[in-house]
N, C-alpha and C positions, 0 to 999 in steps of 0.2 A: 166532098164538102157539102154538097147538097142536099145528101142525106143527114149529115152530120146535123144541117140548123133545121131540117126540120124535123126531122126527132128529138132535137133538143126543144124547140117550141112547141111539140105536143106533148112532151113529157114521156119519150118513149124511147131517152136515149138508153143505148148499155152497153158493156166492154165491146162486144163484138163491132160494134158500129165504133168506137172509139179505135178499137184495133184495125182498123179499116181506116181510119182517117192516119191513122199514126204511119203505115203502111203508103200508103198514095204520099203523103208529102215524103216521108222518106224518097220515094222514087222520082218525085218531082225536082227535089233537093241534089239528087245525085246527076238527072241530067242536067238542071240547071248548071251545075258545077263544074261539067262535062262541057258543056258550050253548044248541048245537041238542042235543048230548048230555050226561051226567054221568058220569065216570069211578067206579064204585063201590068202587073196591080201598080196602080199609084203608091206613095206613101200613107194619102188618107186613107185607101182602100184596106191597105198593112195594119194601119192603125185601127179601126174600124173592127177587122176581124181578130186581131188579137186580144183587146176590147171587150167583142163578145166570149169572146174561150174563157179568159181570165177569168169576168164578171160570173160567167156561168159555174167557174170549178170552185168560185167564194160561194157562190150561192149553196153548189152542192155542199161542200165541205162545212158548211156555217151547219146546213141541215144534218149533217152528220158529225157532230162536232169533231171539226178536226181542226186544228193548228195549221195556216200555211202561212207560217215565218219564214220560210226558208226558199219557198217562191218569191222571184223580181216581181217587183212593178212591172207591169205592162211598159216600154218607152215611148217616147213621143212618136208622133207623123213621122220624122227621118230616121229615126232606130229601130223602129218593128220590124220583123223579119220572121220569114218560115221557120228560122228556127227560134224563134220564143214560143213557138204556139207548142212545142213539145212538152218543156216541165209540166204544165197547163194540164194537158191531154193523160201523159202520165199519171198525173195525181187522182183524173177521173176515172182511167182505167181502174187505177188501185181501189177507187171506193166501190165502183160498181161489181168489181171481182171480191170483194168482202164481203157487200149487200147478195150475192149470187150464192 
């Protein structure tokens, strides 16, 4: 994730790193579900980073005109969850592997 905002805040993000963050939650998602780990984020926290992914994949896609109708709204503090941040990530991969 760490690399994810900060490449995204320099302007250096690209598939590879987005394939990478798609990857790690994925794995994170499965042992959370497993009972082997515990996810500790708040719901602000939830909220917060979903938030930024959304914000970021309008921005991209505004820059590249693309249509995201068919992307949720981000949900509030008690509905965000690892796995909203997927569609999101998805859509960035798509644009950066087309700009590639």
């Amino acid at each position: 994730m760490a690399v994810y905002l900060e490449a995204a805040r320099h302007g250096t993000l690209d598939a590879e790193i987005v394939d990478r963050l798609i990857a790690d939650l994925d794995a994170v998602k499965a042992e959370s579900d497993s009972g082997t780990i515990t996810i500790g984020f708040s719901p602000e926290q939830w909220e917060t980073l979903v938030g930024l992914v959304a914000g970021h994949t309008r921005n991209l896609a505004e820059a590249n005109q693309l249509e995201l109708s068919n992307l949720p709204e981000p949900a509030n503090a008690l509905g965000a969850t690892i796995i909203e941040l997927r569609p999101y990530l998805e859509v960035q991969r798509e644009l950066f592997s087309r700009a590639a």
